[in-house]
KEFILO-167501 format. One record per residue: residue in three letters; x, y, z of N, C-alpha, C in turn. Coordinates in pm, 1 decimal, padded with zeros to 6 digits. Layout:
rest:n.u:n.v:n.w:ca.u:ca.v:ca.w:c.u:c.v:c.w
ALA:X:Y:Z:X:Y:Z:X:Y:Z
...
//
This chain:
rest:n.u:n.v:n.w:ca.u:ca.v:ca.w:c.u:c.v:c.w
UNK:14038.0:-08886.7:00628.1:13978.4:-08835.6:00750.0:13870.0:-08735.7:00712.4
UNK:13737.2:-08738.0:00743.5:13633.9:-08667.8:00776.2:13634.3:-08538.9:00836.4
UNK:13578.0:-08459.3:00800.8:13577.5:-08340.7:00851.6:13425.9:-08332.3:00908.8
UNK:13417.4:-08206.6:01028.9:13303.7:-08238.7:01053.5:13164.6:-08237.1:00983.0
UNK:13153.6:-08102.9:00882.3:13096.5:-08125.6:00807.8:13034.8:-08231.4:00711.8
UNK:13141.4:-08296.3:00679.4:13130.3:-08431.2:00585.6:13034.2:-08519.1:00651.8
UNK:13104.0:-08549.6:00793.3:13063.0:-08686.4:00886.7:12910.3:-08611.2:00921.3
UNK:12856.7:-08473.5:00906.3:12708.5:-08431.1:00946.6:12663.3:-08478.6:00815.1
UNK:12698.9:-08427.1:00706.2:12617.3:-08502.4:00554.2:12598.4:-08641.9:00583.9
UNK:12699.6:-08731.0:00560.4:12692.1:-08830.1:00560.3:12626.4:-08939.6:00687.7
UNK:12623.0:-08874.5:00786.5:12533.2:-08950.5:00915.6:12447.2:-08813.5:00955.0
UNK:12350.0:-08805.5:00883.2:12277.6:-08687.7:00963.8:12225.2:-08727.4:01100.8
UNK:12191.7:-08869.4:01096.4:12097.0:-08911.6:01208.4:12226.1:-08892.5:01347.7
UNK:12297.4:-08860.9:01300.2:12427.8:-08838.5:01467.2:12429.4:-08692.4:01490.5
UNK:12361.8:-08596.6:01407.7:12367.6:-08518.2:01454.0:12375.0:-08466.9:01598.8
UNK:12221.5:-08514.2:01621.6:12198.1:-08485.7:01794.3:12350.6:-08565.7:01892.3
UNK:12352.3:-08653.3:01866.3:12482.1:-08706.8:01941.1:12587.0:-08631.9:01883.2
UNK:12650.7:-08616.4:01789.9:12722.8:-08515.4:01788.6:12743.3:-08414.6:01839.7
UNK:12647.7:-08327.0:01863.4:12606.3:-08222.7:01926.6:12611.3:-08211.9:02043.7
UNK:12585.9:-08295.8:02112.4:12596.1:-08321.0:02255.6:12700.7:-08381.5:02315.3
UNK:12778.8:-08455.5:02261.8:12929.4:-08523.8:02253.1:12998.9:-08390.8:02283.2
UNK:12998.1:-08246.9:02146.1:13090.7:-08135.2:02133.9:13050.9:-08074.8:02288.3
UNK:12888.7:-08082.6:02286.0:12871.4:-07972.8:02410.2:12911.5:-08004.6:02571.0
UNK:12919.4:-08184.2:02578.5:12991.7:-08213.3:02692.5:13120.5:-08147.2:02717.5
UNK:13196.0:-08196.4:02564.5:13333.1:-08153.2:02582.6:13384.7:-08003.6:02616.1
UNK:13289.8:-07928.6:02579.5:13289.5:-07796.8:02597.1:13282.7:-07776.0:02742.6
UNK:13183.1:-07821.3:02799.8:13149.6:-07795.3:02917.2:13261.9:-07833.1:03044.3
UNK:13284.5:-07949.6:02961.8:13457.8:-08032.0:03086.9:13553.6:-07909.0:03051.4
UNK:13598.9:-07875.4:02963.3:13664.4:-07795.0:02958.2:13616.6:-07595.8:03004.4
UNK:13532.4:-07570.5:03030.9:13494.7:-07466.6:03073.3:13535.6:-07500.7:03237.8
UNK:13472.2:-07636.0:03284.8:13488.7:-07650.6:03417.6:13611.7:-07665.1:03500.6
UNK:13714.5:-07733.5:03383.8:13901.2:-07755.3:03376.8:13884.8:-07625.5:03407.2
UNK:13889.8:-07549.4:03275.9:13943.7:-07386.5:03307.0:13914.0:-07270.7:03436.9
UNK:13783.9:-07301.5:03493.4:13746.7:-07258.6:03618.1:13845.5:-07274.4:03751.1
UNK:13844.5:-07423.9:03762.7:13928.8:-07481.2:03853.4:14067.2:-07446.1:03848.9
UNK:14143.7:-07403.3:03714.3:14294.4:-07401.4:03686.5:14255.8:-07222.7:03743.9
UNK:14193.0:-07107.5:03703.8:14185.1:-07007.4:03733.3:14179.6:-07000.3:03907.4
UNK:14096.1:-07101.3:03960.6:14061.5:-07032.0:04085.0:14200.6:-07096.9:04131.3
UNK:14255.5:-07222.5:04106.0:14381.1:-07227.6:04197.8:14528.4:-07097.6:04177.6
UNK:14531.2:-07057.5:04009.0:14614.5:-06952.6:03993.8:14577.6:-06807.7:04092.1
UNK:14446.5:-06791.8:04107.7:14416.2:-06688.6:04249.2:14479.4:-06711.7:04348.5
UNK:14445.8:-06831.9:04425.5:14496.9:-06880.1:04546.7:14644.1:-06892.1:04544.4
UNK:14678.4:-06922.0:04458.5:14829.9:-06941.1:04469.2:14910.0:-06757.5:04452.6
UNK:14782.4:-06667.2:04330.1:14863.0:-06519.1:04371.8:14853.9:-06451.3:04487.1
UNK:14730.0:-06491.1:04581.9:14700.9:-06449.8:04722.4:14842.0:-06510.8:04825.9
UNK:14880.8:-06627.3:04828.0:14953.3:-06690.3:04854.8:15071.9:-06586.3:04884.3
UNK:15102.8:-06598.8:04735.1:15261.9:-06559.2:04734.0:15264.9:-06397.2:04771.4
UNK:15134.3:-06299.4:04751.2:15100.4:-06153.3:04793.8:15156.1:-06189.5:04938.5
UNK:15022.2:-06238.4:04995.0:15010.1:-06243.8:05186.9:15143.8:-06264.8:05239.8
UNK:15155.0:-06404.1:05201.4:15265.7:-06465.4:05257.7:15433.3:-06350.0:05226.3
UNK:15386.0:-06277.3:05137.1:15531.2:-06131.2:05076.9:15644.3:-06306.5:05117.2
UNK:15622.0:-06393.4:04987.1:15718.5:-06461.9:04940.2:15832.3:-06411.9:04875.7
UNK:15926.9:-06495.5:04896.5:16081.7:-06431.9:04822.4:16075.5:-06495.0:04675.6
UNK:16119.8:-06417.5:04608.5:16109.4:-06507.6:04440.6:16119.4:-06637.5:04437.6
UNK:16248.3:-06680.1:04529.5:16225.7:-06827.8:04578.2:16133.2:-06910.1:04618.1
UNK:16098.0:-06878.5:04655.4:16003.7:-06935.7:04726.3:15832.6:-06944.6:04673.8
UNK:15861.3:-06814.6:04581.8:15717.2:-06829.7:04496.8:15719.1:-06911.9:04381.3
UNK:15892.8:-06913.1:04343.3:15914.2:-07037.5:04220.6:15855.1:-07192.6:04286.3
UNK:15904.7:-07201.9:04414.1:15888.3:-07358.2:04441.2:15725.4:-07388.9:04415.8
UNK:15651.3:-07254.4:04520.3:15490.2:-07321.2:04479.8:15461.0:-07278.6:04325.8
UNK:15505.2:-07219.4:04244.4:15447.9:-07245.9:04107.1:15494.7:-07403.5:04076.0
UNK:15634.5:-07447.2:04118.8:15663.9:-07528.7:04075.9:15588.8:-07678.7:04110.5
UNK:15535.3:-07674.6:04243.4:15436.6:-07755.9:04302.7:15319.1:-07774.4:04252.3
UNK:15269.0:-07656.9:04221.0:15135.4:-07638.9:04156.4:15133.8:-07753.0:04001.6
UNK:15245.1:-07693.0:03927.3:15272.0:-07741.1:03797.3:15301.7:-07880.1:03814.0
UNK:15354.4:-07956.9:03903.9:15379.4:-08088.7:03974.7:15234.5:-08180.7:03993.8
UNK:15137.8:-08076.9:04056.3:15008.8:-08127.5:04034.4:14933.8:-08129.4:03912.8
UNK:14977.3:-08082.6:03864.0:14873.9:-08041.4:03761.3:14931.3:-08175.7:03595.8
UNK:15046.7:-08184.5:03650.4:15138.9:-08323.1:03541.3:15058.6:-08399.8:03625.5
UNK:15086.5:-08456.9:03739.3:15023.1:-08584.8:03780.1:14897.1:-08606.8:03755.7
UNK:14778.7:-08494.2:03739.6:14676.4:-08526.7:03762.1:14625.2:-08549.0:03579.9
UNK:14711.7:-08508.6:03478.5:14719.3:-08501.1:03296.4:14762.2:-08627.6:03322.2
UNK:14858.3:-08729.3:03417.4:14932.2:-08824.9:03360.9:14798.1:-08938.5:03432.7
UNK:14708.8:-08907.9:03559.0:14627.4:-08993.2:03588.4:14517.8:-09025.9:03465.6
UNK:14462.3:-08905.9:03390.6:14376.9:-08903.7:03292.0:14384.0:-09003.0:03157.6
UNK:14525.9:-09048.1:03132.0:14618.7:-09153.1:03056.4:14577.5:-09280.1:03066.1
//
């Protein structure tokens, strides 16, 4: 297995695609992480406003986390 270095020596001409391959991936994942932050807000506003019972703030974490498997298992 190649390391990245290696695979830049050896195919310089992929550089640019390389490069832009990493920086997509970067970017999906900056945009994942946005989206996972702003719903963890909404869900601490949630459970503040609503002055949820521990119970009850377990179920929507637990919902949340319910979405968040289904939508890792759609990506499959």
């Amino acid at each position: 297995m190649k390391n990245y270095s290696e695979e830049v020596k050896a195919e310089g001409y992929d550089l640019p695609l390389n490069t832009m391959l990493h920086d997509a991936r970067m970017e999906e994942r900056r945009a994942r992480a946005e989206v996972m932050v702003s719903r963890l807000v909404v869900l601490a506003w949630k459970i503040r406003s609503g002055e949820l019972h521990h119970t009850e703030a377990a179920e929507l974490l637990t919902q949340e986390a319910e979405k968040y498997q289904n939508q890792a298992q759609e990506l499959h």
